[in-house]
Backbone bond lengths (Angstrom), bond angles and torsions (degrees), N, CA, C in turn:
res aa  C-N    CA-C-N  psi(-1)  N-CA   C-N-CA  omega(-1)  CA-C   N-CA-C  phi
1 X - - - 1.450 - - 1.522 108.74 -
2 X 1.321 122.49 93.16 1.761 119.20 175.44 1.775 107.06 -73.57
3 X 1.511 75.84 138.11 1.663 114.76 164.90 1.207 121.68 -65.92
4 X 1.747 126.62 106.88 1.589 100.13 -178.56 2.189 76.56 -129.57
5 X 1.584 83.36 149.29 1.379 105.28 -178.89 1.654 108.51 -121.54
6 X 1.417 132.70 107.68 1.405 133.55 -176.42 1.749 111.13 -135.43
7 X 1.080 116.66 -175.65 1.375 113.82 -155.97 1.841 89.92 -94.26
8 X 1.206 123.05 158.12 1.461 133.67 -165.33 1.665 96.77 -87.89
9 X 0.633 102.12 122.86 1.649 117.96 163.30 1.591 113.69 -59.64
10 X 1.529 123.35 132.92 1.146 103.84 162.39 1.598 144.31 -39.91
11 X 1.033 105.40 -51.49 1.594 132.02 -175.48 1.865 88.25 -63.38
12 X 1.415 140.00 -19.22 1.201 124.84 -158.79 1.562 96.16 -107.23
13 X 1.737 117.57 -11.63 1.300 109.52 -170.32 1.505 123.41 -79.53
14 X 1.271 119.08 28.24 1.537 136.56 167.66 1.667 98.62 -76.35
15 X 0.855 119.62 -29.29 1.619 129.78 -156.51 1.707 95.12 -73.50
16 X 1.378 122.95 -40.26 1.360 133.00 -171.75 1.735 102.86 -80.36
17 X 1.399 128.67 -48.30 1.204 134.29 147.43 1.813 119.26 -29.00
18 X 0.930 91.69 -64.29 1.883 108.15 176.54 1.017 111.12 -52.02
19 X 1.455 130.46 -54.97 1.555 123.16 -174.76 1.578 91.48 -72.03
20 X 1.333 123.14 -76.91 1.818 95.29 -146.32 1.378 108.19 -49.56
21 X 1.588 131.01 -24.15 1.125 135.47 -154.37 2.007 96.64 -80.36
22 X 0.894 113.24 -19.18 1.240 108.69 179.55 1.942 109.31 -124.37
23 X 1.094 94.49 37.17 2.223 107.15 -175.33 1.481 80.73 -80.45
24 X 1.334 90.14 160.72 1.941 90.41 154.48 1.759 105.11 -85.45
25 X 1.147 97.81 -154.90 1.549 105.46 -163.70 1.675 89.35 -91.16
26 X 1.339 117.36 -38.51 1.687 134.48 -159.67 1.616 84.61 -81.75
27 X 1.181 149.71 -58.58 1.344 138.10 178.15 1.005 102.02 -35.02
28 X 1.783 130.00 -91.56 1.002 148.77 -140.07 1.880 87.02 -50.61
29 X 1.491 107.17 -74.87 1.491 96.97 -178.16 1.431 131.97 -28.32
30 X 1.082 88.92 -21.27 1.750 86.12 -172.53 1.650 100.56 -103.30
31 X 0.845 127.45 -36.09 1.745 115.78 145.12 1.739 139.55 -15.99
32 X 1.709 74.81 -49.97 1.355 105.46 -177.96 1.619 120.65 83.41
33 X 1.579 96.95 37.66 1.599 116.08 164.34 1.343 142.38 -126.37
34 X 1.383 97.88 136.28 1.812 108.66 -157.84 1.352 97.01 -56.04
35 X 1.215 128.56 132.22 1.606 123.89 169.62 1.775 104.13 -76.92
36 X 1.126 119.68 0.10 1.602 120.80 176.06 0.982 107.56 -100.47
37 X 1.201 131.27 -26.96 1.267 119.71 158.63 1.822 143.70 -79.05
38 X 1.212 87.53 4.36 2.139 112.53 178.30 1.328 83.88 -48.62
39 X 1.563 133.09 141.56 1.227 152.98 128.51 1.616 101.64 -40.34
40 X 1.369 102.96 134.13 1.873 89.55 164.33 1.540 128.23 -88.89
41 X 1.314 132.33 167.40 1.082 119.30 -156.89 2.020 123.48 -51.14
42 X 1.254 93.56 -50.25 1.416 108.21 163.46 1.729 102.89 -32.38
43 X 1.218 86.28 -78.74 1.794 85.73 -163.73 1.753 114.67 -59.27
44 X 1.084 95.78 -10.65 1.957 93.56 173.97 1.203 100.93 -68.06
45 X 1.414 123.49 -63.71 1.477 127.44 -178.77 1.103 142.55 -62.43
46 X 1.718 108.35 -20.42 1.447 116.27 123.54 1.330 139.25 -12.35
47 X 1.853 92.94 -84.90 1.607 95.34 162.27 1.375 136.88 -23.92
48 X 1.703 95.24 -46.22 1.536 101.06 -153.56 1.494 103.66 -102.40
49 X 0.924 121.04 7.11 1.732 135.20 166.98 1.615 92.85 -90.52
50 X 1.425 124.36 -79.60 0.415 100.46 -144.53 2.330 126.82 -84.58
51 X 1.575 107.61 5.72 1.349 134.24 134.61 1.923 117.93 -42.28
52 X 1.187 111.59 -66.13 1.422 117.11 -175.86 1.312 100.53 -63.44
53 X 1.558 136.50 -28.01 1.339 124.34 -178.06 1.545 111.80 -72.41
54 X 1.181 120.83 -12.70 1.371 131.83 166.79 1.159 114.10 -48.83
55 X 1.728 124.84 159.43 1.638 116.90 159.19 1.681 117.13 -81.59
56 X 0.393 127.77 147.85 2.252 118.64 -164.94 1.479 99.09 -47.01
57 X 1.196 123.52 -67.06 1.664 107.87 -171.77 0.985 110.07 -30.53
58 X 1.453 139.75 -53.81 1.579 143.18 -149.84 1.906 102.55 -88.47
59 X 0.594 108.45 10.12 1.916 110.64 -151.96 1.848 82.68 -106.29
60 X 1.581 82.44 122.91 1.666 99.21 175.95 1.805 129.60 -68.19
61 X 1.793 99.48 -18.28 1.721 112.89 -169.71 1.582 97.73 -150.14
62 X 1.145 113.45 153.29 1.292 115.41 163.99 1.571 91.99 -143.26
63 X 1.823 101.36 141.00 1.607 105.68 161.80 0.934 119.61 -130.95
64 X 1.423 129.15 176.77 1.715 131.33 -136.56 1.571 72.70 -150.81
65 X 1.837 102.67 148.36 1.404 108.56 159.15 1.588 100.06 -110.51
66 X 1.141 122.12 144.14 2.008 118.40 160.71 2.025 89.65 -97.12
67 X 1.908 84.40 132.77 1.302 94.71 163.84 1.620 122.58 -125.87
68 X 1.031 117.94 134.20 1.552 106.92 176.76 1.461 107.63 -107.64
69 X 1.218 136.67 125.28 1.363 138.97 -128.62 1.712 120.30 -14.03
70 X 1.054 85.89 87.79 1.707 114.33 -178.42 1.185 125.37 30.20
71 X 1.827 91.50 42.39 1.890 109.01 170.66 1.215 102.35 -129.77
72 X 1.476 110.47 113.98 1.120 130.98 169.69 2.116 116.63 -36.64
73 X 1.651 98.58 113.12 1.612 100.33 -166.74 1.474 96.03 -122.15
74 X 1.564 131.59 -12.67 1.186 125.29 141.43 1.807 126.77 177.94
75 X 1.086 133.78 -113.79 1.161 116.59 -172.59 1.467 124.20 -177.48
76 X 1.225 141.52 150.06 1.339 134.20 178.40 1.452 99.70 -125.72
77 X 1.593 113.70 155.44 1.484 107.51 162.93 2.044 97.33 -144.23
78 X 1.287 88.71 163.93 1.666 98.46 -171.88 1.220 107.12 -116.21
79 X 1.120 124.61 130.02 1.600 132.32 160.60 1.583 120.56 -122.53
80 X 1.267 93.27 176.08 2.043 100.44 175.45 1.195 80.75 40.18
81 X 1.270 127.82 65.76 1.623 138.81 127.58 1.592 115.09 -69.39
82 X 1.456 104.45 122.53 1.869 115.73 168.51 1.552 80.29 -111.64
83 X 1.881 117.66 111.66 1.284 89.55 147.94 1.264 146.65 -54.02
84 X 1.997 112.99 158.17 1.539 93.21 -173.48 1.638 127.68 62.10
85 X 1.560 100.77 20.73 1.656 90.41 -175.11 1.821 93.26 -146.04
86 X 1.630 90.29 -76.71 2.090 88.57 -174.31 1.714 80.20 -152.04
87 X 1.411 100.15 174.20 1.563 122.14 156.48 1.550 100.42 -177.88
88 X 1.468 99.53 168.13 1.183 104.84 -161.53 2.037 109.52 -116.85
89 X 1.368 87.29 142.66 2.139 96.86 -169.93 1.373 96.22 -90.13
90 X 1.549 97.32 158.64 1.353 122.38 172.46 1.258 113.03 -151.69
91 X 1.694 112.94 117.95 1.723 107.18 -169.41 1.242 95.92 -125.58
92 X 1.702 110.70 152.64 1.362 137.96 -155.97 1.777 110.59 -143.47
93 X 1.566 102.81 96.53 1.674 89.33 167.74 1.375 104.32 -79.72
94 X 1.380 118.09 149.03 1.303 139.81 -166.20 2.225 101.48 -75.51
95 X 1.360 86.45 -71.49 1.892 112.14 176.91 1.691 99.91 -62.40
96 X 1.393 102.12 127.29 1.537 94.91 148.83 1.004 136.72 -65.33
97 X 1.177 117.61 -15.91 1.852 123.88 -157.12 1.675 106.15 -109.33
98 X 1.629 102.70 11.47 1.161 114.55 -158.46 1.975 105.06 -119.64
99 X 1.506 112.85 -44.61 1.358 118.44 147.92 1.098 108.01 -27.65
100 X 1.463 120.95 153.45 1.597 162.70 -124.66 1.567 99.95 -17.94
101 X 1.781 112.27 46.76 1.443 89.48 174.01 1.490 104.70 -103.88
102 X 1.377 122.69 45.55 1.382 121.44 -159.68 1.729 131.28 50.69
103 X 1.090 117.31 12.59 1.675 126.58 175.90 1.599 92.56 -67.36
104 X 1.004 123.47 -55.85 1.453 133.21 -146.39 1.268 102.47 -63.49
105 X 1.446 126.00 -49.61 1.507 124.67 172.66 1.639 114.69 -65.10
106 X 1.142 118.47 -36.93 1.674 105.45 171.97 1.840 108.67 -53.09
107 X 1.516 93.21 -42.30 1.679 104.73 -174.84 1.298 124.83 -50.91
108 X 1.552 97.57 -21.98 1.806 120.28 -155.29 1.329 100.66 -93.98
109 X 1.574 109.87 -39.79 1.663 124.17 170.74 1.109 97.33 -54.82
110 X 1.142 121.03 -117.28 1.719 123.83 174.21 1.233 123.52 0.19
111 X 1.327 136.05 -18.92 1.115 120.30 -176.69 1.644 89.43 -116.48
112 X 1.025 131.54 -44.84 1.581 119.40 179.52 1.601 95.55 -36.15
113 X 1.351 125.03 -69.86 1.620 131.44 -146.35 1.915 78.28 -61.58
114 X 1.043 126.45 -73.76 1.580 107.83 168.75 1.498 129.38 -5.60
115 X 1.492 106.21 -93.14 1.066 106.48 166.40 1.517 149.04 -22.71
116 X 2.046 104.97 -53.92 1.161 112.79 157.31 1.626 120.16 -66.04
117 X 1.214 136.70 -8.99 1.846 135.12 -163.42 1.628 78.03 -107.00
118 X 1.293 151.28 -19.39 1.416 130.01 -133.75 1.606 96.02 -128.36
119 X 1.119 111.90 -42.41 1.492 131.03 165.63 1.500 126.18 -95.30
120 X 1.131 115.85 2.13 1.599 124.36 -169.36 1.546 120.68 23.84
121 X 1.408 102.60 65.13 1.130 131.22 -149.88 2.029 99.78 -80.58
122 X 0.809 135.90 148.90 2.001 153.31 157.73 1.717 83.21 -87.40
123 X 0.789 134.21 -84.54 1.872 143.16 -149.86 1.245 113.03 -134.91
124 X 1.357 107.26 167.55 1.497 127.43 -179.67 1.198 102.13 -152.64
125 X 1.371 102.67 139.21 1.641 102.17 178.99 1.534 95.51 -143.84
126 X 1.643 108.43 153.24 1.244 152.68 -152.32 1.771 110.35 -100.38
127 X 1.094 156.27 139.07 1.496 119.40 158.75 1.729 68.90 -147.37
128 X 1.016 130.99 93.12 2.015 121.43 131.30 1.515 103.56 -44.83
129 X 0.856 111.08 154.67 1.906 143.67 140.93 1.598 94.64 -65.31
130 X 1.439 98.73 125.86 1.502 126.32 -165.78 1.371 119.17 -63.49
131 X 1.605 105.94 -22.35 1.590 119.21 169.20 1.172 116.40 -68.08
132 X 1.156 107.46 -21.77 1.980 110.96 -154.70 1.548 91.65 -93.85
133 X 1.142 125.16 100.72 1.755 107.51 176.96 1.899 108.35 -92.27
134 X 1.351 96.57 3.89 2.257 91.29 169.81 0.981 96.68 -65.52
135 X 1.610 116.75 -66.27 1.893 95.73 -167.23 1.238 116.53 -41.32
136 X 1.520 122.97 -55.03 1.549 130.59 -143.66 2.066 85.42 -56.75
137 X 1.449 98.58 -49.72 1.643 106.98 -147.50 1.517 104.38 -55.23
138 X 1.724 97.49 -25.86 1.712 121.94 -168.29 0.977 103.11 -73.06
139 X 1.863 139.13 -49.93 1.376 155.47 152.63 1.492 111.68 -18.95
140 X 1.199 107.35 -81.96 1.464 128.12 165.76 1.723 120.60 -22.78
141 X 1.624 92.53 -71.82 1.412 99.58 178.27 1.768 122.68 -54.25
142 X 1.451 99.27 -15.95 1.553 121.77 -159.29 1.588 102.07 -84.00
143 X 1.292 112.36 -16.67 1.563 137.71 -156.14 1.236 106.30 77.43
144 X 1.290 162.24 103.39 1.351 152.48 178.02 2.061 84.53 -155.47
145 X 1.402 121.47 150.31 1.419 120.85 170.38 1.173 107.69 -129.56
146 X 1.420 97.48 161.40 1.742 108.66 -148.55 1.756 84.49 -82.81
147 X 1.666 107.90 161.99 1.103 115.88 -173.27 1.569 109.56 -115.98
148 X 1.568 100.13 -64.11 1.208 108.95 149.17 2.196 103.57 169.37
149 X 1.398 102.01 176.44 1.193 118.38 177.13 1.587 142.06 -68.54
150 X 1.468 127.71 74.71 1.349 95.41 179.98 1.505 109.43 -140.34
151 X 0.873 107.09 -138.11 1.739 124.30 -150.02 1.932 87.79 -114.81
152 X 1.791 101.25 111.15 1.574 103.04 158.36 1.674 119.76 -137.29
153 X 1.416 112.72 -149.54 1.655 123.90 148.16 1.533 89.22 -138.27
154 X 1.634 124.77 104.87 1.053 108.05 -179.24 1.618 105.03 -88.51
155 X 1.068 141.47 26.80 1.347 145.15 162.63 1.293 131.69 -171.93
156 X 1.764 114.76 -153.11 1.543 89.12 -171.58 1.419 102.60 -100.00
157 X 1.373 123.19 -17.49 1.126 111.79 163.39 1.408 146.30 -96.46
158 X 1.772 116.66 26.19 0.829 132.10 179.84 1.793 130.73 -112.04
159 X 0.834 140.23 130.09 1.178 141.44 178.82 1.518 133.93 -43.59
160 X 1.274 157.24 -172.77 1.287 158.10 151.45 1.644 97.81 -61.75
161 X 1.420 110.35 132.30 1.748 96.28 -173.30 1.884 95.36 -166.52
162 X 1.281 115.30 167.44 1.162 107.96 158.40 1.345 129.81 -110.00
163 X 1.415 149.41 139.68 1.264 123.55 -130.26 1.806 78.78 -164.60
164 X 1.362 106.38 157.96 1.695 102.69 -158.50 1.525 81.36 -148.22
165 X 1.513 103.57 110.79 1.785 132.41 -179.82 1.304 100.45 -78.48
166 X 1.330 101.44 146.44 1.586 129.14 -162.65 1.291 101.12 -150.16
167 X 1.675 122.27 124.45 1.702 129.43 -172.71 1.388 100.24 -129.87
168 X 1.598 111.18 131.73 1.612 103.20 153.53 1.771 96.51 -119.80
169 X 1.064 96.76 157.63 1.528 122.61 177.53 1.482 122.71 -102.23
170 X 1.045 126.66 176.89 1.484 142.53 157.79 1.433 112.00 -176.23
């Protein structure tokens, strides 16, 4: 079954809405996201209309779908983008039953080499919530090196948490 990793289509960014909107409560926590704070669907797609209407330098997120024969199995998105400089990943298996079966690191490859050709990226960095050790292990396995541990809100929908940064370079 091949892996293809490409940039999300507008019309596909409901899909990023959909998962947290349907996480359990125990996912999201372990993410390290306030479920009161989810944008509602409307306003996600908002966002992302109104981001994609941008020219790419200026564009605050970019997301990636992973497909395994051209069914969407999950997703990355980028923020605290400086073009041409760093921004930061966020990966999402779609299936539960489908997490830590190693998909996620092929996904993570593919979308870094993305990321860096699409953003002309120096770095990428990683930050899981410090509980969650799939990402970190997913990071890791992906080549990305640990940076180190501390105390943030790495977004808008996330809580006070500790979250353990992960950089790859070129």
């Amino acid at each position: 079954m091949p892996l293809t990793v490409r940039e999300m289509t507008l019309d596909e960014t409901d899909l990023v809405a959909d998962y947290f909107h349907t996480s359990t409560v125990e996912h999201l926590e372990l993410m390290g996201v306030d479920p009161s704070r989810l944008f509602g669907r409307a306003a996600w797609r908002e966002r992302y209309a109104l981001d994609y209407a941008r020219p790419r330098p200026e564009r605050a997120f970019m997301a990636v779908v992973w497909l395994e024969d051209a069914t969407p199995v999950g997703f990355s998105t980028a923020d605290k983008i400086i073009f041409g400089e760093r921004a930061n990943m966020h990966l999402h298996v779609l299936a539960p039953e489908r997490r830590n079966s190693g998909i996620g690191v092929q996904c993570v490859r593919l979308s870094v080499d993305l990321y860096f050709e699409t953003l002309k990226l120096k770095a990428l960095f990683c930050e899981p919530n410090a509980f969650n050790a799939a990402p970190s292990r997913t990071a890791q396995a992906a080549g990305f090196k640990y940076v180190k541990t501390h105390m943030t809100v790495p977004g808008p929908l996330n809580f006070h948490q500790p979250v353990t940064r992960w950089v790859i370079e070129r």
